[in-house]
BADO-631754 format. One record per atom (N, C-alpha, C, O, CB): atom name; z, x, y. Coordinates in nm, 4 decimals, m for minus. Atoms other than C-alpha are relative to their C-alpha. Glycine has a CB too. Layout:
REM BADO-631754
site:CA Z:Z X:X Y:Y
...
END
This chain:
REM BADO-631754
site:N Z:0.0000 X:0.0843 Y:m0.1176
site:CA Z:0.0000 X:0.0000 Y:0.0000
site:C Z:0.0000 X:0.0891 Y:0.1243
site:O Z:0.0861 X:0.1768 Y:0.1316
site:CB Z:0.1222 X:m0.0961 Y:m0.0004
site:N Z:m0.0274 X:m0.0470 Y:m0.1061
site:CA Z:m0.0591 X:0.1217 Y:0.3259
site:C Z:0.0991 X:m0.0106 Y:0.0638
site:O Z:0.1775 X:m0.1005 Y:0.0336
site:CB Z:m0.0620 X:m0.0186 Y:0.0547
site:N Z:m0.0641 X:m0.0202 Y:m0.1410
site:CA Z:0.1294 X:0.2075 Y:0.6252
site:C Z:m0.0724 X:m0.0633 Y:0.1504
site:O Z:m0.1740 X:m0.0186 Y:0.2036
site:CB Z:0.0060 X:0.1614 Y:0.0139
site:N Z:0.0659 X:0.0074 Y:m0.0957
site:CA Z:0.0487 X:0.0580 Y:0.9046
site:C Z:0.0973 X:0.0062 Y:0.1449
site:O Z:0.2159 X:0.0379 Y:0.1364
site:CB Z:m0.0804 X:m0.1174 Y:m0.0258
site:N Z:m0.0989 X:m0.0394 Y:m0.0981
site:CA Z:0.1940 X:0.0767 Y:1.2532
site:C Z:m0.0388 X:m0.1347 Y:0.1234
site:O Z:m0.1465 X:m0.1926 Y:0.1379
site:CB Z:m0.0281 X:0.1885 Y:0.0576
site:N Z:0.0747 X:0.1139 Y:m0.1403
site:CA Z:0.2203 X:m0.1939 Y:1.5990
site:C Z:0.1272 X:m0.0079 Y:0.0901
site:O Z:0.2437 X:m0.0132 Y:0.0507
site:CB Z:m0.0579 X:m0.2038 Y:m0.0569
site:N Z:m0.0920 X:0.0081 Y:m0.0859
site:CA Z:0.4052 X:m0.2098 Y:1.8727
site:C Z:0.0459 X:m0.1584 Y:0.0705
site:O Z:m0.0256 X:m0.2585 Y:0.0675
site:CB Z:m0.0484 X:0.0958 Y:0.0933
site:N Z:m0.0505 X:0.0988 Y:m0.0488
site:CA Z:0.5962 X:m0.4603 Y:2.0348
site:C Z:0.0514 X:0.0128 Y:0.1257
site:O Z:0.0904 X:0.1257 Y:0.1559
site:CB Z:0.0769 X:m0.0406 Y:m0.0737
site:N Z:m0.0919 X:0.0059 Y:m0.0873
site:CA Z:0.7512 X:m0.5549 Y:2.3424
site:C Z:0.1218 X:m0.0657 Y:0.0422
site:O Z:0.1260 X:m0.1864 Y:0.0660
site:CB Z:m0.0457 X:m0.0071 Y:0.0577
site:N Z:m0.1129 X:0.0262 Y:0.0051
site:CA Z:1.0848 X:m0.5690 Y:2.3891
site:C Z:0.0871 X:0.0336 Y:0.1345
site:O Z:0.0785 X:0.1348 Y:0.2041
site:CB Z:0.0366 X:0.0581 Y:m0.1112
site:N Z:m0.0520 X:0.0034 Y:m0.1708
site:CA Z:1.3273 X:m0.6740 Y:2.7152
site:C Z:0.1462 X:0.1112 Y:m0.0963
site:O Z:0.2043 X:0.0944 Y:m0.2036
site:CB Z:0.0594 X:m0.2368 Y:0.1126
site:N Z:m0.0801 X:m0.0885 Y:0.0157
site:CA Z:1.5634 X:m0.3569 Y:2.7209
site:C Z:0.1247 X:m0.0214 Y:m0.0488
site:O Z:0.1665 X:0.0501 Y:m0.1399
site:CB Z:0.0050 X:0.0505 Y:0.0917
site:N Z:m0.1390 X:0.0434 Y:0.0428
site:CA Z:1.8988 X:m0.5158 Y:2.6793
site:C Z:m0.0430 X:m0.0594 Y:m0.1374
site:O Z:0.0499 X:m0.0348 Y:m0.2143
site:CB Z:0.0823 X:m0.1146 Y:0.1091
site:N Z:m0.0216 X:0.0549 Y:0.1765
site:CA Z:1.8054 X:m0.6790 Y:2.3172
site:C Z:m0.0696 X:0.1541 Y:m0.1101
site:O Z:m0.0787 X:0.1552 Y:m0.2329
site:CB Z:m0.1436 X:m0.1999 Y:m0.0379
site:N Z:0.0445 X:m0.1452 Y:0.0547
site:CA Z:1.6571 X:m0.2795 Y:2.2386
site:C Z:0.1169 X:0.0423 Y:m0.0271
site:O Z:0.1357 X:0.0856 Y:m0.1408
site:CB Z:m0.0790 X:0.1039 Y:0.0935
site:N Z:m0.0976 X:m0.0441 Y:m0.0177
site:CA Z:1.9878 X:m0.1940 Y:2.3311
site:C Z:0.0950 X:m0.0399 Y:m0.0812
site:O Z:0.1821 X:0.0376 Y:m0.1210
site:CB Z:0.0208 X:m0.0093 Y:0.1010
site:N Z:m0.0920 X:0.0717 Y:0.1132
site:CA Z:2.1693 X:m0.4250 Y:2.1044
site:C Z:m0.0373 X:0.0121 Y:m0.1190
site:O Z:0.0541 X:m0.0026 Y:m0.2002
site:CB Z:0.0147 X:m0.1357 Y:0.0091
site:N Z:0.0847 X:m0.0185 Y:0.1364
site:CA Z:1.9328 X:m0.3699 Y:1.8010
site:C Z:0.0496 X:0.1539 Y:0.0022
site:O Z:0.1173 X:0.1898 Y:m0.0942
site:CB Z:m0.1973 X:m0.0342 Y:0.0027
site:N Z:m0.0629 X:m0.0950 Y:0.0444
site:CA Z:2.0189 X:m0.0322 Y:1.8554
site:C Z:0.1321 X:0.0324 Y:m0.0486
site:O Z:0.1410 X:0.1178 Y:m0.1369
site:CB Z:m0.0172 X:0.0528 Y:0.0622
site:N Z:m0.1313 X:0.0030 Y:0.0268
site:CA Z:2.4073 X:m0.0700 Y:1.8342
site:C Z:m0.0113 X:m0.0629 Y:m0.1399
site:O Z:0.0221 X:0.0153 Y:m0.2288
site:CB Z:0.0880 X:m0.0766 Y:0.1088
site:N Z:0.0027 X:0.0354 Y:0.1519
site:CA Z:2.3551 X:m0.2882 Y:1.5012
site:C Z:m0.0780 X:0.0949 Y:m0.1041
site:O Z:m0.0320 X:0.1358 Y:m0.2107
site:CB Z:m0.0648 X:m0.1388 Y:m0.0125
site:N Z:0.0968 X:m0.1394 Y:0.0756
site:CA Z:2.0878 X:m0.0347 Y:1.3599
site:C Z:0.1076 X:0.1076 Y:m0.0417
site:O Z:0.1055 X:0.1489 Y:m0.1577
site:CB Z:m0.1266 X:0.0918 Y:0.1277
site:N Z:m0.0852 X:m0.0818 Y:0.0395
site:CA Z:2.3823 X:0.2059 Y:1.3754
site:C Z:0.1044 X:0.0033 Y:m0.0664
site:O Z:0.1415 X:0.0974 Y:m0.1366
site:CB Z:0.0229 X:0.0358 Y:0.0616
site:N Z:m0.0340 X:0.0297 Y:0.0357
site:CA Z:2.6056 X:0.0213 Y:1.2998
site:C Z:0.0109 X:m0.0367 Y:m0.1881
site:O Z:0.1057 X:m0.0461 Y:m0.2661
site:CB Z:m0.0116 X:m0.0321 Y:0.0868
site:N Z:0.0394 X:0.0530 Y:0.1455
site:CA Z:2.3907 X:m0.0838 Y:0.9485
site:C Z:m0.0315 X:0.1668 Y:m0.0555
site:O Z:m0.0454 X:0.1815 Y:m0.1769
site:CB Z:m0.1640 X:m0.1342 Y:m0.0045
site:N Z:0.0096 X:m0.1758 Y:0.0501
site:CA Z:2.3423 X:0.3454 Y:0.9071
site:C Z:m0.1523 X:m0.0049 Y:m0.0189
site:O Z:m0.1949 X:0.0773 Y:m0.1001
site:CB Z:0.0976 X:0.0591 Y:m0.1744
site:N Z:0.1444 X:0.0163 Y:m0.0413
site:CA Z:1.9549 X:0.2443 Y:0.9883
site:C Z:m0.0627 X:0.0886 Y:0.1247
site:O Z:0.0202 X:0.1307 Y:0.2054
site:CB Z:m0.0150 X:m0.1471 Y:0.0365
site:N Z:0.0822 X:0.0176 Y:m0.1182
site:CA Z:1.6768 X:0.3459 Y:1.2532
site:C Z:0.0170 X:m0.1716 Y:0.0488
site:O Z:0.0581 X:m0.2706 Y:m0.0116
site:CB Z:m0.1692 X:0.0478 Y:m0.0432
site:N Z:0.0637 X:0.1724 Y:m0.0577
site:CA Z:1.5877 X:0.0193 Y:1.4699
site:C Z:m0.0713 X:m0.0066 Y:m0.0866
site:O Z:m0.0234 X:m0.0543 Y:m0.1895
site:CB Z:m0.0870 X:m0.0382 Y:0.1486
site:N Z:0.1202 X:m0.0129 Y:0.0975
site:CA Z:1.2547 X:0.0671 Y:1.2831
site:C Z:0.0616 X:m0.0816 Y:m0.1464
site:O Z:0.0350 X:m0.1925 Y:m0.1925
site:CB Z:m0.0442 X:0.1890 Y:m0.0288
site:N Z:m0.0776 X:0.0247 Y:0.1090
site:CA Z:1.4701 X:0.0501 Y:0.9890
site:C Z:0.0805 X:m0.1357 Y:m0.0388
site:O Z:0.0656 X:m0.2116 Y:m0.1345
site:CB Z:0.0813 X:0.0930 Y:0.0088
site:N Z:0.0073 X:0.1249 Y:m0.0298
site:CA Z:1.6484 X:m0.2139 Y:1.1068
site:C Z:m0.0667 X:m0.1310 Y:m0.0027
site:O Z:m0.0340 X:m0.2296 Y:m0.0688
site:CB Z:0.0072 X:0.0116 Y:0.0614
site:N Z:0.0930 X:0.1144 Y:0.0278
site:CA Z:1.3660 X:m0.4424 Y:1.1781
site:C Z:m0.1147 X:m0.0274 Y:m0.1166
site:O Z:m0.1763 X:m0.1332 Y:m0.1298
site:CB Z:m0.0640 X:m0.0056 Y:0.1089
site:N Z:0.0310 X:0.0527 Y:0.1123
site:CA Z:1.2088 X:m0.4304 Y:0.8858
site:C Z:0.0548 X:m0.0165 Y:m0.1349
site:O Z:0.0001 X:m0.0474 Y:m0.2407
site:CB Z:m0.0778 X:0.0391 Y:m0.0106
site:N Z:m0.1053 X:0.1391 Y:0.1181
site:CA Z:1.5050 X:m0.5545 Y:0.6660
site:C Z:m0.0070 X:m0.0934 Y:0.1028
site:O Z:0.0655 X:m0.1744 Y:0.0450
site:CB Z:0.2111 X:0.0298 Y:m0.0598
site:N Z:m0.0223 X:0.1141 Y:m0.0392
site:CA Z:1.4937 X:m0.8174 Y:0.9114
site:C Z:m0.1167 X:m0.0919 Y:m0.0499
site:O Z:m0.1117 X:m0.2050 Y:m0.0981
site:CB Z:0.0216 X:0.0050 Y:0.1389
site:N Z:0.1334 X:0.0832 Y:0.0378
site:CA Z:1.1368 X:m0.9101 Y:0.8495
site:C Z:m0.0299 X:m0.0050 Y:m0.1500
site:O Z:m0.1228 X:m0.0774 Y:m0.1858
site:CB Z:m0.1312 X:0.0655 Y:0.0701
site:N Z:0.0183 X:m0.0413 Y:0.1736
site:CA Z:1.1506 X:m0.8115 Y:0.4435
site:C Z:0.0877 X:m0.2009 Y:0.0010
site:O Z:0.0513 X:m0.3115 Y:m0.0390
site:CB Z:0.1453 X:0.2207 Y:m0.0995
site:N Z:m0.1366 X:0.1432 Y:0.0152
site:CA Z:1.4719 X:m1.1110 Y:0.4850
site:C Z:m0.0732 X:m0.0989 Y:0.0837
site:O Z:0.0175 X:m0.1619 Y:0.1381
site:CB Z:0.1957 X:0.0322 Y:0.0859
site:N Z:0.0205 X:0.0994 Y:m0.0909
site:CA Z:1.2693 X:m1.3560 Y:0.6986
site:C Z:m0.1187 X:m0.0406 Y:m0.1190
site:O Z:m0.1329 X:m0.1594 Y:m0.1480
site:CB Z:m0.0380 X:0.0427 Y:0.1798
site:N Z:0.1092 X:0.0313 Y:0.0605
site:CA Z:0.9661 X:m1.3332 Y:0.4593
site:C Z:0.0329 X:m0.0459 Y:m0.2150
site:O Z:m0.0347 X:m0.1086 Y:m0.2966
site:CB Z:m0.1028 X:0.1554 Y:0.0466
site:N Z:m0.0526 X:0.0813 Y:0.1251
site:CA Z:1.1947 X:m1.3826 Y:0.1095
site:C Z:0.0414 X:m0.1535 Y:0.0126
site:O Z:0.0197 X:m0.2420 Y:m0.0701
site:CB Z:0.1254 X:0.0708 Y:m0.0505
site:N Z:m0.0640 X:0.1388 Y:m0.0086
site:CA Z:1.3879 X:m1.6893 Y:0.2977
site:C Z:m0.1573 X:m0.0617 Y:0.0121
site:O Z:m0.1892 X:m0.1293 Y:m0.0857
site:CB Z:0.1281 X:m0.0331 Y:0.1486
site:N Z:0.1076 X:0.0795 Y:0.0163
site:CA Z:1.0405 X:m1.8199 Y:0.3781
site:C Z:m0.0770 X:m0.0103 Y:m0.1449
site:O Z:m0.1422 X:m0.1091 Y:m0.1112
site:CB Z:m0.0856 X:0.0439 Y:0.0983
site:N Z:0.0533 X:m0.0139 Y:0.0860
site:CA Z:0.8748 X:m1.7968 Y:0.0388
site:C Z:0.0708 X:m0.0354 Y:m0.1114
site:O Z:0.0374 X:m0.0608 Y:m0.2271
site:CB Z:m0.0418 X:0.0973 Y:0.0062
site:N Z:m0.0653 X:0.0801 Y:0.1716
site:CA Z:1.1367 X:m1.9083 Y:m0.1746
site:C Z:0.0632 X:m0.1216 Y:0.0696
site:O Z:0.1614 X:m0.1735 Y:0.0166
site:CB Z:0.1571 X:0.1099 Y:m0.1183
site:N Z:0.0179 X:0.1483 Y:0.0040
site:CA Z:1.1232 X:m2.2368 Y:0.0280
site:C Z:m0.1102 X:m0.0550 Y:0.0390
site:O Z:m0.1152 X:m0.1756 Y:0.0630
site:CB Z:0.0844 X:m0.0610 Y:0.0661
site:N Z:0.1363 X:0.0463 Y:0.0144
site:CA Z:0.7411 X:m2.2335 Y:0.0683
site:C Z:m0.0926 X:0.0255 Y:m0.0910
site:O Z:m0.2052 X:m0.0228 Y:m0.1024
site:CB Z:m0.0540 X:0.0243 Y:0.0863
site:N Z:0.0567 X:m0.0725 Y:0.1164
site:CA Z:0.6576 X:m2.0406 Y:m0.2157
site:C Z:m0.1014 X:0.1555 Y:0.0305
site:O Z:m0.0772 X:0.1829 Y:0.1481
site:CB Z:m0.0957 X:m0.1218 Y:m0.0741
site:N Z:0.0474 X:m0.1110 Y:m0.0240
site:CA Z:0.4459 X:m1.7059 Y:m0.1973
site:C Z:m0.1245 X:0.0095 Y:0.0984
site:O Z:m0.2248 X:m0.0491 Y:0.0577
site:CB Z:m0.0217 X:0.0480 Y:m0.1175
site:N Z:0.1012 X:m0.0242 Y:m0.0995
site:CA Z:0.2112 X:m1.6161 Y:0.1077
site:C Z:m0.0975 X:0.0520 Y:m0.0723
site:O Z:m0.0736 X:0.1363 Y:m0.1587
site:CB Z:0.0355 X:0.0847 Y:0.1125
site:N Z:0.1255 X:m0.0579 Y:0.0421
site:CA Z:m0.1627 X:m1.5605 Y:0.0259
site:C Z:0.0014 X:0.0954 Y:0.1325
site:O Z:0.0587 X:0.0677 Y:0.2379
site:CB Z:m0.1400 X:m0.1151 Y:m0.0253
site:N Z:0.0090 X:m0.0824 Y:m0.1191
site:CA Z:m0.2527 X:m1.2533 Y:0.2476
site:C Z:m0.0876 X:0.0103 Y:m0.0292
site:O Z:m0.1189 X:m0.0203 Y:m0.1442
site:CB Z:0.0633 X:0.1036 Y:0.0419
site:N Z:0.1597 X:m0.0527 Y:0.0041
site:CA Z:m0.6086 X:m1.1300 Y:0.3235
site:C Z:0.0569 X:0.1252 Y:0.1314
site:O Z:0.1504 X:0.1471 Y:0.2084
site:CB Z:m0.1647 X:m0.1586 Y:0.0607
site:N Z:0.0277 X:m0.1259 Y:m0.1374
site:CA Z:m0.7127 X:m0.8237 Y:0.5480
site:C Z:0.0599 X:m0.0653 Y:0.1428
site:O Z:0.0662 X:m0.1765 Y:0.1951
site:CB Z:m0.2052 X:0.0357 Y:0.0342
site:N Z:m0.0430 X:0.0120 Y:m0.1890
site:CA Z:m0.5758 X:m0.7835 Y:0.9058
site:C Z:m0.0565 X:0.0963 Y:0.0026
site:O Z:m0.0920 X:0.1608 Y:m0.0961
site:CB Z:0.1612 X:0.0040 Y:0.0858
site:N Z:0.0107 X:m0.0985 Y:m0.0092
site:CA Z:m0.6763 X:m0.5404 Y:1.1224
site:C Z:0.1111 X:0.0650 Y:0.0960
site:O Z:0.1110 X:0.1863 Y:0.1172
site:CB Z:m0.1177 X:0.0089 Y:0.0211
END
């Protein structure tokens, strides 16, 4: 599976707080946000069942 990479924008004070929990969890942010999104995409799928994916770019 690839790697892929994307940026986001984010208002400084909720950077700032993601960072304190990130450290808190012994994570990067990075790290951080994607257990958030791994955990957003199990709760969705085991009450919609499994996402078909195709290509992005």
């Amino acid at each position: 599976m690839a790697i892929k990479s994307m940026s986001i924008r984010i208002e400084e004070e909720m950077l700032d707080k993601l960072h304190v929990i990130a450290d808190y969890e012994g994570r990067s942010a990075n790290g951080q946000i994607l257990v958030l999104i791994r955990d957003l995409i199990e709760n969705y799928e085991a009450k919609h069942g499994q996402i078909k994916t195709g290509k992005r770019d």
